[in-house]
PDB file of N, CA, C and O in Angstrom:
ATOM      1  N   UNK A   1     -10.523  38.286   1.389  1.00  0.00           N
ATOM      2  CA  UNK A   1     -11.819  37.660   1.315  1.00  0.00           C
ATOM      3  C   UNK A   1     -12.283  37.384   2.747  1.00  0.00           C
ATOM      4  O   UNK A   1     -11.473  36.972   3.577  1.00  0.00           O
ATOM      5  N   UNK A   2     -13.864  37.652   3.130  1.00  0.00           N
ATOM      6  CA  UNK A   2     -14.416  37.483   4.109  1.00  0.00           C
ATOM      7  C   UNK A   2     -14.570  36.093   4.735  1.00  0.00           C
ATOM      8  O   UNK A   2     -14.629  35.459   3.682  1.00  0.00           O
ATOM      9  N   UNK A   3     -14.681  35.125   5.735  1.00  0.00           N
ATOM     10  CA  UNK A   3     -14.763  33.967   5.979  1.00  0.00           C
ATOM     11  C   UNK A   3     -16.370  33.699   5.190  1.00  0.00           C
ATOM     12  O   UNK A   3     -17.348  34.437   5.074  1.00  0.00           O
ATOM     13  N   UNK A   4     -16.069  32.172   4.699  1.00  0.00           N
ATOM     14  CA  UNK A   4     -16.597  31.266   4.117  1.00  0.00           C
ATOM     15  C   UNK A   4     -17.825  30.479   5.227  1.00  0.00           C
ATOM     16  O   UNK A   4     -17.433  29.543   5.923  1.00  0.00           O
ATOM     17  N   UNK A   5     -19.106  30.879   5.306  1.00  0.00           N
ATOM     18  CA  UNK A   5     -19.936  30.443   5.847  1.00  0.00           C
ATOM     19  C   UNK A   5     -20.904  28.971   5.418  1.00  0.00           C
ATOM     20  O   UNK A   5     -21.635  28.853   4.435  1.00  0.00           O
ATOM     21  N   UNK A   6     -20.667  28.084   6.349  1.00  0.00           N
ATOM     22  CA  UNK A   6     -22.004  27.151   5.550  1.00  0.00           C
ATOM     23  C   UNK A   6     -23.184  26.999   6.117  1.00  0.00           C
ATOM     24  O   UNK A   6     -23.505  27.480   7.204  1.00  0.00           O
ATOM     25  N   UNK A   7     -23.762  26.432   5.517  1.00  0.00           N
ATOM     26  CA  UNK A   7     -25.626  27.020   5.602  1.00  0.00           C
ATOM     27  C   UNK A   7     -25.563  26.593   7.646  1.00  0.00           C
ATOM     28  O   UNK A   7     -25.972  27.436   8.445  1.00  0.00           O
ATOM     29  N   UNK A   8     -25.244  25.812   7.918  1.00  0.00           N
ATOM     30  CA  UNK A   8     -25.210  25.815   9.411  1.00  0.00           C
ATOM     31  C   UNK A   8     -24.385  27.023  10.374  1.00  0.00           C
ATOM     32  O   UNK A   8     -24.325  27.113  11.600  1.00  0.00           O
ATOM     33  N   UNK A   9     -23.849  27.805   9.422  1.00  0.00           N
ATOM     34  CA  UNK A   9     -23.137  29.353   9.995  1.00  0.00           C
ATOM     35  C   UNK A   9     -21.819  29.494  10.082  1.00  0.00           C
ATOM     36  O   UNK A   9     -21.125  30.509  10.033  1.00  0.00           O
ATOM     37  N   UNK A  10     -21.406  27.805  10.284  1.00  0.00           N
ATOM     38  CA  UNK A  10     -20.033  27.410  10.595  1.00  0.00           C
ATOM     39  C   UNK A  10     -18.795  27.747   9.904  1.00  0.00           C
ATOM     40  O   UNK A  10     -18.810  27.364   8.734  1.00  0.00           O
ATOM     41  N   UNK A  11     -17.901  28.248  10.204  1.00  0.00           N
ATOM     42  CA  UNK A  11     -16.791  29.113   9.341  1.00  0.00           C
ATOM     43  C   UNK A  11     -16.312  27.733   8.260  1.00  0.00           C
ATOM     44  O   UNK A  11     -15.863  26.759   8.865  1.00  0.00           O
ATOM     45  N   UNK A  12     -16.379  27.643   6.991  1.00  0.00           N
ATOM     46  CA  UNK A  12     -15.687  27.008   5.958  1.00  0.00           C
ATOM     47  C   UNK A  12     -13.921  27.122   6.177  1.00  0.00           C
ATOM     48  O   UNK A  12     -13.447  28.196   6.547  1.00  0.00           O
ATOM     49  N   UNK A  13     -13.211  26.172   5.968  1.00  0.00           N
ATOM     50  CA  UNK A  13     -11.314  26.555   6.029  1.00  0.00           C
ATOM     51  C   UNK A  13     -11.213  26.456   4.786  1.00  0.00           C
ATOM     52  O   UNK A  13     -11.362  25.489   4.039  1.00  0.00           O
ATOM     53  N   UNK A  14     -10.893  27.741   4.557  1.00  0.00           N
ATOM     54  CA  UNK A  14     -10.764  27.839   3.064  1.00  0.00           C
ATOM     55  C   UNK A  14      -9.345  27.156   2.365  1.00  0.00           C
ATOM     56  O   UNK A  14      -9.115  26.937   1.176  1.00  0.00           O
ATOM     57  N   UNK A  15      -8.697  26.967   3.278  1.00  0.00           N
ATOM     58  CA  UNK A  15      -7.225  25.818   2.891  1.00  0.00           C
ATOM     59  C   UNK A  15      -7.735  24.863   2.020  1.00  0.00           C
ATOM     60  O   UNK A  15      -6.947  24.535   1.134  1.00  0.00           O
ATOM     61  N   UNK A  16      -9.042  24.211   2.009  1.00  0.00           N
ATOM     62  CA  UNK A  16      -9.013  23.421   1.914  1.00  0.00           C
ATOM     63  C   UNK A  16      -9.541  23.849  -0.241  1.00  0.00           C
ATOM     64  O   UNK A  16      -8.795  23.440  -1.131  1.00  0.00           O
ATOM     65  N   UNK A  17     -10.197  24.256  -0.408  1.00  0.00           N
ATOM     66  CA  UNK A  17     -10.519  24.950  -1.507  1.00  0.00           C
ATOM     67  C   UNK A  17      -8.709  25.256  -2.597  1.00  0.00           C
ATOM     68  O   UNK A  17      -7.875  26.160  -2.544  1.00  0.00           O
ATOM     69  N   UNK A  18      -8.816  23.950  -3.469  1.00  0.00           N
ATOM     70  CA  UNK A  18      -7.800  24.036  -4.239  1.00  0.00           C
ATOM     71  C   UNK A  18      -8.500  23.862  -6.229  1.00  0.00           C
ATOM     72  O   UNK A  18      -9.494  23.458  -6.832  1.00  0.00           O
ATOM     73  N   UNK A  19      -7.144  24.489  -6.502  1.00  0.00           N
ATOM     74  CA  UNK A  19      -7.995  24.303  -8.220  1.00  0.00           C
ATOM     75  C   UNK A  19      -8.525  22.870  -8.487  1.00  0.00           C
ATOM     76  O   UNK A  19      -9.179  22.599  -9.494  1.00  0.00           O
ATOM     77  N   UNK A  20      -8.243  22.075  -7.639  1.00  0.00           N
ATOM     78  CA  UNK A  20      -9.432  20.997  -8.312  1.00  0.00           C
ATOM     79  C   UNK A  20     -10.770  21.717  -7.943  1.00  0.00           C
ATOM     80  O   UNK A  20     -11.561  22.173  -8.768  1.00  0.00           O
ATOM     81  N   UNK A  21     -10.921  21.758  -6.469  1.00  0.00           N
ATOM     82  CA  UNK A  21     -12.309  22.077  -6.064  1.00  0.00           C
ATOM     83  C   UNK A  21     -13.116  22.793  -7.514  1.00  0.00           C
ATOM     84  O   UNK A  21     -14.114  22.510  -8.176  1.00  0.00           O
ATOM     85  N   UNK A  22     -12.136  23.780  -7.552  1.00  0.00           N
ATOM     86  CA  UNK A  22     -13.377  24.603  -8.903  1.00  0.00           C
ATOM     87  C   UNK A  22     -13.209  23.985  -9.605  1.00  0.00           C
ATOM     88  O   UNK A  22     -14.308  23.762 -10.113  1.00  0.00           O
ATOM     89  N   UNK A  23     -12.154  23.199 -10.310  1.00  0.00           N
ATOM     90  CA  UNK A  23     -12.551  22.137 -11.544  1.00  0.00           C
ATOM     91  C   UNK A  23     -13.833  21.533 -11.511  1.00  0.00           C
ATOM     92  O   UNK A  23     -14.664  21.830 -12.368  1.00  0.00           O
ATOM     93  N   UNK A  24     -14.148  20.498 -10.371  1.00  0.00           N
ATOM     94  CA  UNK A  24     -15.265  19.613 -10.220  1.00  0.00           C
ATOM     95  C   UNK A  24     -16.352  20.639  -9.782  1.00  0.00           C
ATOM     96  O   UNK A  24     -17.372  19.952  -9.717  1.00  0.00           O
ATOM     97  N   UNK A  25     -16.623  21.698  -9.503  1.00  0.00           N
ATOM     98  CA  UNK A  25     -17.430  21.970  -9.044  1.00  0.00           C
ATOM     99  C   UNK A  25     -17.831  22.692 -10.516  1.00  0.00           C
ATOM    100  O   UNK A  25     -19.055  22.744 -10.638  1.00  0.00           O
ATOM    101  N   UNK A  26     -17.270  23.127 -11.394  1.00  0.00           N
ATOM    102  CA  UNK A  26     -17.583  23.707 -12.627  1.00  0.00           C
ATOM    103  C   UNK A  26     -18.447  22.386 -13.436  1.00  0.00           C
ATOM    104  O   UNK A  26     -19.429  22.410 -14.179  1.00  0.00           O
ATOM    105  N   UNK A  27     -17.796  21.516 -13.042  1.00  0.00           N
ATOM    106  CA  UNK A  27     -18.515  20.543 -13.796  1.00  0.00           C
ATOM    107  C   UNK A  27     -19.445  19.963 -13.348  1.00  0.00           C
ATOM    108  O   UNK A  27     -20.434  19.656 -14.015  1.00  0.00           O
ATOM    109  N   UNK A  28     -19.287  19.715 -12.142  1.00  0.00           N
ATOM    110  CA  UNK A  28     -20.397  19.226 -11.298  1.00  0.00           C
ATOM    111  C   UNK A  28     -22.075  20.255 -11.276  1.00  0.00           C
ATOM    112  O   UNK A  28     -23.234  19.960 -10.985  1.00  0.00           O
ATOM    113  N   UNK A  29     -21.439  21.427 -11.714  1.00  0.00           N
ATOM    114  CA  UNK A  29     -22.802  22.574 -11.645  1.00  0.00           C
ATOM    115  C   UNK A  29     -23.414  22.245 -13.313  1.00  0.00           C
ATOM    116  O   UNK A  29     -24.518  22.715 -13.585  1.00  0.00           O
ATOM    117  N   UNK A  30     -22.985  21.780 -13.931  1.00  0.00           N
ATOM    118  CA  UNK A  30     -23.268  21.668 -15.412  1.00  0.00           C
ATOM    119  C   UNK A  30     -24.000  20.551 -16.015  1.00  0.00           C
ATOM    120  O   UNK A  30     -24.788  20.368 -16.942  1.00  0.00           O
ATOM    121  N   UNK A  31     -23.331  19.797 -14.979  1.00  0.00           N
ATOM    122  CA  UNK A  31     -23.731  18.128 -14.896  1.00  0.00           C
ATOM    123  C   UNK A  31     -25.490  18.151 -14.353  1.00  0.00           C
ATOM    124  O   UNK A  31     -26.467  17.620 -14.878  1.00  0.00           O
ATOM    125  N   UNK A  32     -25.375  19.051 -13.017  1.00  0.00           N
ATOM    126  CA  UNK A  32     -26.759  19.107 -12.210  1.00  0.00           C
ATOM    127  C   UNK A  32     -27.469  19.678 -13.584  1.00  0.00           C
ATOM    128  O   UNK A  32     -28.486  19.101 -13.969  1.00  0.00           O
ATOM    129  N   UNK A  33     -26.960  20.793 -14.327  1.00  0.00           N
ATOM    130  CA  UNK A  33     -28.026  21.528 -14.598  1.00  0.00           C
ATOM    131  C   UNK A  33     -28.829  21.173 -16.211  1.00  0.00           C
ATOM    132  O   UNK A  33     -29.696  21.708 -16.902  1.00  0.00           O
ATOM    133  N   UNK A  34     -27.914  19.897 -16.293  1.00  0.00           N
ATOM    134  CA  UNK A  34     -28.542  18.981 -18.371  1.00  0.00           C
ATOM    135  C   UNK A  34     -27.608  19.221 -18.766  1.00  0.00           C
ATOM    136  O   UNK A  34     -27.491  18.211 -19.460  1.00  0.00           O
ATOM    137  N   UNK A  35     -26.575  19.856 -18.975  1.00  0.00           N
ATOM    138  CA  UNK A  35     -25.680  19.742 -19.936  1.00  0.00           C
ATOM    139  C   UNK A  35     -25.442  18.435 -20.912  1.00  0.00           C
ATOM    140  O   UNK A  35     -25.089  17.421 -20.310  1.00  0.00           O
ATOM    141  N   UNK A  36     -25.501  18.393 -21.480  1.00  0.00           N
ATOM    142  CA  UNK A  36     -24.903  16.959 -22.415  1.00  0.00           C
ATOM    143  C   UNK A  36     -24.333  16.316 -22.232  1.00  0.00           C
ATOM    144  O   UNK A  36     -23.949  17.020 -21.298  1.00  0.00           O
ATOM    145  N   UNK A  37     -23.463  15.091 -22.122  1.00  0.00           N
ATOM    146  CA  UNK A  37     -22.953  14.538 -21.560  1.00  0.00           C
ATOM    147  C   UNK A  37     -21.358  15.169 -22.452  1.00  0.00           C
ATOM    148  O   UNK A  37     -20.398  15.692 -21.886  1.00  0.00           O
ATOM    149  N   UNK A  38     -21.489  14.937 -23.778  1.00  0.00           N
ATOM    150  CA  UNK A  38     -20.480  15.182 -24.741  1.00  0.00           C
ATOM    151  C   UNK A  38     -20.004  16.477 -24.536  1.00  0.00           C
ATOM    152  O   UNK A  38     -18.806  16.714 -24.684  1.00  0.00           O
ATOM    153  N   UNK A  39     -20.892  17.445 -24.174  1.00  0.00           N
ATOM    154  CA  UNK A  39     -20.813  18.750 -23.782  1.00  0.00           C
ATOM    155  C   UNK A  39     -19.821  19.030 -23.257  1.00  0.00           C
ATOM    156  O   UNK A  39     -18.749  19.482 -23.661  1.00  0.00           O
ATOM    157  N   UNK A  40     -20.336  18.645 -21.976  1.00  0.00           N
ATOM    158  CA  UNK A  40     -19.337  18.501 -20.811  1.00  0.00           C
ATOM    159  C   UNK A  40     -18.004  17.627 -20.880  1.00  0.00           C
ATOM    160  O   UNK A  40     -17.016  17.841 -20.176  1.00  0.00           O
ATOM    161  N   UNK A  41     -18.106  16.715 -21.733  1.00  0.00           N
ATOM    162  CA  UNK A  41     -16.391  16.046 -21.594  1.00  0.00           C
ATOM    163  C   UNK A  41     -15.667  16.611 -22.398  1.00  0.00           C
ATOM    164  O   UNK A  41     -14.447  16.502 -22.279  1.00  0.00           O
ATOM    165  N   UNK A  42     -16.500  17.724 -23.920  1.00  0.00           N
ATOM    166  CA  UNK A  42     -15.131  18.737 -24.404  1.00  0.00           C
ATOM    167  C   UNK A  42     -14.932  19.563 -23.377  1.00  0.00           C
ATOM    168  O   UNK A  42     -13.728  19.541 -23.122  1.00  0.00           O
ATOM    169  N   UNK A  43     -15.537  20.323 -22.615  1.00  0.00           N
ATOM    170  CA  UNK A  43     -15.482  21.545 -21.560  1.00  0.00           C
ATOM    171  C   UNK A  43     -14.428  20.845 -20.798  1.00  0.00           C
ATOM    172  O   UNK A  43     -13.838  21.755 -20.217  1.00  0.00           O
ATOM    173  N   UNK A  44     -13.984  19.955 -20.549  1.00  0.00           N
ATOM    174  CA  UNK A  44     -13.670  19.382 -19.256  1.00  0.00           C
ATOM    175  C   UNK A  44     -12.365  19.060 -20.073  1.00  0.00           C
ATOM    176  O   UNK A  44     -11.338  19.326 -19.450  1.00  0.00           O
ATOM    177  N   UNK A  45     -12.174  18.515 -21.405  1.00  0.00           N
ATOM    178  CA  UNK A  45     -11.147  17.746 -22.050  1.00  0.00           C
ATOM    179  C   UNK A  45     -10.645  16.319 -21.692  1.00  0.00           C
ATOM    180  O   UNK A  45      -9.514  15.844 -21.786  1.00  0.00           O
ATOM    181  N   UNK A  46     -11.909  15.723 -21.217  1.00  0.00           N
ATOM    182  CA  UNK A  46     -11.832  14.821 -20.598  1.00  0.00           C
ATOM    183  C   UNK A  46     -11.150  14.095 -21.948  1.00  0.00           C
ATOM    184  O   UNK A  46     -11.197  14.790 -22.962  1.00  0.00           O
ATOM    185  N   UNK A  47     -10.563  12.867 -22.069  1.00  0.00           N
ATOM    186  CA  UNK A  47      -9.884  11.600 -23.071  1.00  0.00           C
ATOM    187  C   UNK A  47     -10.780  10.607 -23.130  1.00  0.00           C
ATOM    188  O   UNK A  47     -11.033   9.960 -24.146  1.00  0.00           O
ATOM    189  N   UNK A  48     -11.557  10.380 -21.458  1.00  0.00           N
ATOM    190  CA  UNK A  48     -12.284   9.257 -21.794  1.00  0.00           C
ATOM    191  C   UNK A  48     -14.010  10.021 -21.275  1.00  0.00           C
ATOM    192  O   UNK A  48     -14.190  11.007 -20.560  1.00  0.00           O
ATOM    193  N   UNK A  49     -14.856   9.301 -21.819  1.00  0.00           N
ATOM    194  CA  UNK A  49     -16.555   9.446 -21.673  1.00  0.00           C
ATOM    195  C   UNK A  49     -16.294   8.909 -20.145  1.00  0.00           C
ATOM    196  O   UNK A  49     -16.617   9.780 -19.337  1.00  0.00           O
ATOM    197  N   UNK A  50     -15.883   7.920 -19.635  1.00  0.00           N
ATOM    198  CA  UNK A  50     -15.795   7.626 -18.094  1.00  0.00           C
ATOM    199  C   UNK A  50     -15.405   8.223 -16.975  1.00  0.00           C
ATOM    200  O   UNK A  50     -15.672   7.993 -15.795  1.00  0.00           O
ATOM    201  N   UNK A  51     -14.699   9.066 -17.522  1.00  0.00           N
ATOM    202  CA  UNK A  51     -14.360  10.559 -16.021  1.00  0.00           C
ATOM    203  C   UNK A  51     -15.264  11.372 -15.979  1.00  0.00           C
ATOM    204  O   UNK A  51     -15.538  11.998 -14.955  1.00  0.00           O
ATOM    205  N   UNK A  52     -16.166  11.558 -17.609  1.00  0.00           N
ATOM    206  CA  UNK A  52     -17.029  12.534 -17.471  1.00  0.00           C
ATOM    207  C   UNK A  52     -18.184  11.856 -16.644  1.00  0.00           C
ATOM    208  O   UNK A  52     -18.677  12.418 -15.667  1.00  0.00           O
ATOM    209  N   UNK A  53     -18.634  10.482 -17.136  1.00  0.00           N
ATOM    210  CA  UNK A  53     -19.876  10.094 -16.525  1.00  0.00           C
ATOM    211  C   UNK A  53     -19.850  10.043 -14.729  1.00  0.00           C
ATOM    212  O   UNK A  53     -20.883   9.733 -14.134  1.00  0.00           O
ATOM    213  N   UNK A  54     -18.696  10.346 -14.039  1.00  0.00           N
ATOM    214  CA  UNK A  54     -18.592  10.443 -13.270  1.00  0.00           C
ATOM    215  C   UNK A  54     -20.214  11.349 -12.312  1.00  0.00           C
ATOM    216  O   UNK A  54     -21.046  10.967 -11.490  1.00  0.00           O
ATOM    217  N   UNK A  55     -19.944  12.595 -13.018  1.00  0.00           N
ATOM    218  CA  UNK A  55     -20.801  13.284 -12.733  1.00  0.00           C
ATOM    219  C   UNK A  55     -22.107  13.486 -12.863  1.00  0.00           C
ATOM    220  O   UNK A  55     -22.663  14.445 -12.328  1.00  0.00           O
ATOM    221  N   UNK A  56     -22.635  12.738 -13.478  1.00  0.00           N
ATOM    222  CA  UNK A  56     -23.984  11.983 -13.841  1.00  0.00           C
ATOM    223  C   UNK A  56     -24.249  10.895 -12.808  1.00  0.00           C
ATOM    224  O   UNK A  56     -25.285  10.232 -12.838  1.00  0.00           O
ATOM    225  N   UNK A  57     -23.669  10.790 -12.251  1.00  0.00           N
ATOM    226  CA  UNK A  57     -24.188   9.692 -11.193  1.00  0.00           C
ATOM    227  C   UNK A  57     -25.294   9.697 -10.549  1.00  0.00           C
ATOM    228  O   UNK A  57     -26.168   8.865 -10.790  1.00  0.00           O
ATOM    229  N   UNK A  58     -25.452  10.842  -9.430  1.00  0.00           N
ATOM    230  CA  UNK A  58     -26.606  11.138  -8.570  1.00  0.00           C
ATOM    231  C   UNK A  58     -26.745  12.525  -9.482  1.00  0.00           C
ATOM    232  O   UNK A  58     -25.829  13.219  -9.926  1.00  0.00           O
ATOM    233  N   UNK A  59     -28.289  12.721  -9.630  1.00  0.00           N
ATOM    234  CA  UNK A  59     -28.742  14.110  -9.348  1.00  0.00           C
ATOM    235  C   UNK A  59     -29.030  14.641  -8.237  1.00  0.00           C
ATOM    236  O   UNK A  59     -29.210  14.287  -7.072  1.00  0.00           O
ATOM    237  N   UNK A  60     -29.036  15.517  -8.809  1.00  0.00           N
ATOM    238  CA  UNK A  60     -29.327  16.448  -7.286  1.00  0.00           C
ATOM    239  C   UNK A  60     -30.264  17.863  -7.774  1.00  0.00           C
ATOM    240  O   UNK A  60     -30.276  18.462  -8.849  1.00  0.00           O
ATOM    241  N   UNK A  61     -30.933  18.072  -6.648  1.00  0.00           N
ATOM    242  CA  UNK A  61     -31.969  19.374  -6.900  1.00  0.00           C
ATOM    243  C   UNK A  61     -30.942  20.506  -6.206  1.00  0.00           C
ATOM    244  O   UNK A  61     -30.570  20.512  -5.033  1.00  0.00           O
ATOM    245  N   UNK A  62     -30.512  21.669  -7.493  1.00  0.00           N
ATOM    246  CA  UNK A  62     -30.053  22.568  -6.858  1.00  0.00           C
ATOM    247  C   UNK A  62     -31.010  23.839  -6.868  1.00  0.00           C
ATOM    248  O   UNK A  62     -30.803  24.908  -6.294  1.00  0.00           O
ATOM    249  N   UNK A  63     -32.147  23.468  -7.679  1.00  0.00           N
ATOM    250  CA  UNK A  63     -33.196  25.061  -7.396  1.00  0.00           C
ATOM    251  C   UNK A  63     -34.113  24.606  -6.919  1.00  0.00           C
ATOM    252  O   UNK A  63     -34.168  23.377  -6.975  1.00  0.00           O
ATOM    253  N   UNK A  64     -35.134  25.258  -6.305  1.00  0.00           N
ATOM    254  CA  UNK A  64     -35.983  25.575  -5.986  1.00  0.00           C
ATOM    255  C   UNK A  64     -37.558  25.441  -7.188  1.00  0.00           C
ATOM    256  O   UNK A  64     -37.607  26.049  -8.257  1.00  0.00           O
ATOM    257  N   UNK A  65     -38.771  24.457  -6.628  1.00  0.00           N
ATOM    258  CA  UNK A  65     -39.436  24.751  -7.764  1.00  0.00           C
ATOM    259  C   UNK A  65     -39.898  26.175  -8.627  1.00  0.00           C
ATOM    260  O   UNK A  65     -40.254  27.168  -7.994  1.00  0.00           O
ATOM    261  N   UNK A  66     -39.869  26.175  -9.652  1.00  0.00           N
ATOM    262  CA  UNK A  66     -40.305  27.662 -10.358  1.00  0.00           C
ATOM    263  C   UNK A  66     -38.894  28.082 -10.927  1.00  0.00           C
ATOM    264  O   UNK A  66     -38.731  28.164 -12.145  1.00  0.00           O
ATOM    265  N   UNK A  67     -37.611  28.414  -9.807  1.00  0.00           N
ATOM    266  CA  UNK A  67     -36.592  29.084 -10.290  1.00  0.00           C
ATOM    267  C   UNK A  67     -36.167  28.379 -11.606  1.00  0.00           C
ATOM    268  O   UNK A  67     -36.558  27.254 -11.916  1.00  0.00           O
ATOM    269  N   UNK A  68     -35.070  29.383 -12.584  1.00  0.00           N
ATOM    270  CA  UNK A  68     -34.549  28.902 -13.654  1.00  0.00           C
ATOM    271  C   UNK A  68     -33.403  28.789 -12.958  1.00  0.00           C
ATOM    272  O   UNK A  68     -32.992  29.444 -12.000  1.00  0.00           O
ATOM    273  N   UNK A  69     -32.780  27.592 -13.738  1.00  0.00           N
ATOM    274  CA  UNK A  69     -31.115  27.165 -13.530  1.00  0.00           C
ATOM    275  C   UNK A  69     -30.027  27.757 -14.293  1.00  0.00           C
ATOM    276  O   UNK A  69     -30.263  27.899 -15.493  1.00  0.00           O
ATOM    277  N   UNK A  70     -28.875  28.139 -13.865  1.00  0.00           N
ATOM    278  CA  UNK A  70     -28.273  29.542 -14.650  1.00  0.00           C
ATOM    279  C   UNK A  70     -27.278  28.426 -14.378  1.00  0.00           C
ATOM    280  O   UNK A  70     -27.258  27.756 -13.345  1.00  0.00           O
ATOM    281  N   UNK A  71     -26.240  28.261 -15.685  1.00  0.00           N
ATOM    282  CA  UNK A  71     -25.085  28.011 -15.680  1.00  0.00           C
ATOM    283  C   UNK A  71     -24.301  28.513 -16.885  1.00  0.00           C
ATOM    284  O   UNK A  71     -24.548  28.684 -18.079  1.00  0.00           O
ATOM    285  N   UNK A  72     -22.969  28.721 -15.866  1.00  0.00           N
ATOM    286  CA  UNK A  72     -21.741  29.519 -16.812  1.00  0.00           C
ATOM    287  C   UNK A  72     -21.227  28.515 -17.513  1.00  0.00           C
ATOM    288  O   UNK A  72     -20.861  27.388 -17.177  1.00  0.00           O
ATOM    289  N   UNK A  73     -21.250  29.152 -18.679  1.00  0.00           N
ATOM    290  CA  UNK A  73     -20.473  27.924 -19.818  1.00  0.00           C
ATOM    291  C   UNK A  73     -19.552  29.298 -21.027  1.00  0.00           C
ATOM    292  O   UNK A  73     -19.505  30.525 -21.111  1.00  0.00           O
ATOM    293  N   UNK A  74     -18.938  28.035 -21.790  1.00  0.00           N
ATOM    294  CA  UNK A  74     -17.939  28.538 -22.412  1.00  0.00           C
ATOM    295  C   UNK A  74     -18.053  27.752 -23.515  1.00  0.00           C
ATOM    296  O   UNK A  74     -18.720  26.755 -23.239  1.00  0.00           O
ATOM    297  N   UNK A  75     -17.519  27.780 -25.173  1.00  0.00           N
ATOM    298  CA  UNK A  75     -17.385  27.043 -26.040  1.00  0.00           C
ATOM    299  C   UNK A  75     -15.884  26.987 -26.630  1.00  0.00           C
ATOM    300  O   UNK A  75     -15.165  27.952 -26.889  1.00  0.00           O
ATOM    301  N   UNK A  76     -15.689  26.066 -26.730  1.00  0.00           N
ATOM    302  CA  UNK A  76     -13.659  25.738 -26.964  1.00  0.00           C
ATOM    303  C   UNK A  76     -13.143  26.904 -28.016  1.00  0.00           C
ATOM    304  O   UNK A  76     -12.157  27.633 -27.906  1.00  0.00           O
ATOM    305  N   UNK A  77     -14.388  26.828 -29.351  1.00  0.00           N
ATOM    306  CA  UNK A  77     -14.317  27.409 -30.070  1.00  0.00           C
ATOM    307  C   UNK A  77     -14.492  28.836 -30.453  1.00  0.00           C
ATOM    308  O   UNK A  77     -14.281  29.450 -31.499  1.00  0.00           O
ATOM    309  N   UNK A  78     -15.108  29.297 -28.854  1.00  0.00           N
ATOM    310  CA  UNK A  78     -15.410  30.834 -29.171  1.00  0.00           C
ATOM    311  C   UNK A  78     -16.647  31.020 -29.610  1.00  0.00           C
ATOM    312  O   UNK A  78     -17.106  32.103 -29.245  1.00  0.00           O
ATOM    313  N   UNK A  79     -17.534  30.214 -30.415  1.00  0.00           N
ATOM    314  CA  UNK A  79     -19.179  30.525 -30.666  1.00  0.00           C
ATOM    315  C   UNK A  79     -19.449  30.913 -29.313  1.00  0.00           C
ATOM    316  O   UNK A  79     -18.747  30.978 -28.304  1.00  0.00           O
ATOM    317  N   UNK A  80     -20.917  31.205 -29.615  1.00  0.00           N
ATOM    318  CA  UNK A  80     -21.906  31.550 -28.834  1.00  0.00           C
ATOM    319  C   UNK A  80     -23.403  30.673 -28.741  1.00  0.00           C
ATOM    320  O   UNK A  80     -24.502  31.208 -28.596  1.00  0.00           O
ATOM    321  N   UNK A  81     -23.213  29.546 -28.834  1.00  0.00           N
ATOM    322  CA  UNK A  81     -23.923  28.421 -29.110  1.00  0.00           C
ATOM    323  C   UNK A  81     -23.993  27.934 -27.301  1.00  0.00           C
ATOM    324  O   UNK A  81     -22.964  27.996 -26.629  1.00  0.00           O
ATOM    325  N   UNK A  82     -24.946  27.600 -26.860  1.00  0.00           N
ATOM    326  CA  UNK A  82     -25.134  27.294 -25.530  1.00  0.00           C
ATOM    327  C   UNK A  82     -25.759  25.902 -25.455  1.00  0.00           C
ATOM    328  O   UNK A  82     -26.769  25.692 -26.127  1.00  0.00           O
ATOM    329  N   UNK A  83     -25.337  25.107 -24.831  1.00  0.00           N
ATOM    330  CA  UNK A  83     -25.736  23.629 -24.264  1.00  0.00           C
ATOM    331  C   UNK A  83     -27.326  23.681 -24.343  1.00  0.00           C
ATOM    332  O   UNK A  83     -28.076  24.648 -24.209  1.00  0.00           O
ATOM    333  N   UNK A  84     -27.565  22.550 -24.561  1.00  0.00           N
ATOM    334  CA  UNK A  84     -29.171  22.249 -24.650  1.00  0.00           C
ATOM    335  C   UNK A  84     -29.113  22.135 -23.060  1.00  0.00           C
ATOM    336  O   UNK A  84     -28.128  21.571 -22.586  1.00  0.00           O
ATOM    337  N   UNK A  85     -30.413  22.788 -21.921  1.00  0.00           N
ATOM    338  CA  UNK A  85     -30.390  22.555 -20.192  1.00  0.00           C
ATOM    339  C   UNK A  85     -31.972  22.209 -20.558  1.00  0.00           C
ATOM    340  O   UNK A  85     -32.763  22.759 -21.324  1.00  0.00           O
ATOM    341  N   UNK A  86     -32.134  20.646 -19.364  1.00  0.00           N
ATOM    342  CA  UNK A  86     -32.916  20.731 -19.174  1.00  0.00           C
ATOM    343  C   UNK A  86     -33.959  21.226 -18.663  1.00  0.00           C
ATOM    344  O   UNK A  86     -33.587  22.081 -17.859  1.00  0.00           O
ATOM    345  N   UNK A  87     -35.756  21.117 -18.700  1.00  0.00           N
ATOM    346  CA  UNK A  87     -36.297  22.194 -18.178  1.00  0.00           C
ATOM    347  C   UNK A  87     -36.419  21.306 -16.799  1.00  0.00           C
ATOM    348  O   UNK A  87     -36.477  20.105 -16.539  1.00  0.00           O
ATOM    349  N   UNK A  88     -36.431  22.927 -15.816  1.00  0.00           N
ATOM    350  CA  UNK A  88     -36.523  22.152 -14.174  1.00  0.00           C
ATOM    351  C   UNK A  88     -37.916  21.497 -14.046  1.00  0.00           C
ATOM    352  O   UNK A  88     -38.725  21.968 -14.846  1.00  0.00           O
ATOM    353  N   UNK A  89     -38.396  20.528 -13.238  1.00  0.00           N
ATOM    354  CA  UNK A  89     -39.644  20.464 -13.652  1.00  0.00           C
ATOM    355  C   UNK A  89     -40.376  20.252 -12.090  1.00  0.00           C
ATOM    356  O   UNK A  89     -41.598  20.141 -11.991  1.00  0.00           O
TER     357      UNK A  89
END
C-alpha cells in the first residue's frame, strides 16, 4: 500500500491504524450518515444503548451541499432491507 496522505499532504503512520480504528470508523460513518440509533447498536453488537450513543454526540458534515451520502451497511440477518438515512439538507 501507497503512503497515507492527509488533506494537509502530510504522510499518515499507518502503525497507528488498528482494527479498532475501522471498528469506530464503520460506525462512526453510519452514525454521521442517520442510521438509527438501534440500527447501529445491532451492527455494532453493542449490550448496552450507551456505547452506541457514543456516536451521536457531535454531528458532523461529511458531504458537501447537493451530494448524496453513501454508506456501507450490512444486515445480521442477511436481508436486504437498508437503514432509514437521513436526507442531507
Amino acid at each position: 500500500m501507497g503512503p497515507l496522505l492527509r488533506a494537509d499532504s502530510t504522510e499518515f503512520d499507518k502503525t497507528l491504524i488498528t482494527p479498532y480504528s475501522y471498528r469506530h470508523s464503520y460506525a462512526q460513518r453510519h452514525a454521521d450518515a442517520g442510521v438509527p440509533i438501534d440500527v447501529l447498536r445491532e451492527l455494532m453488537d453493542h449490550t448496552s444503548m450507551d456505547a452506541t450513543k457514543r456516536y451521536y454526540r457531535k454531528p458532523r458534515v461529511l458531504h458537501r451541499p447537493g451530494e448524496k451520502p453513501q454508506v456501507a451497511w450490512s444486515a445480521r440477518d442477511g436481508s436486504r432491507r437498508r437503514p432509514a438515512v437521513a436526507a442531507a439538507s
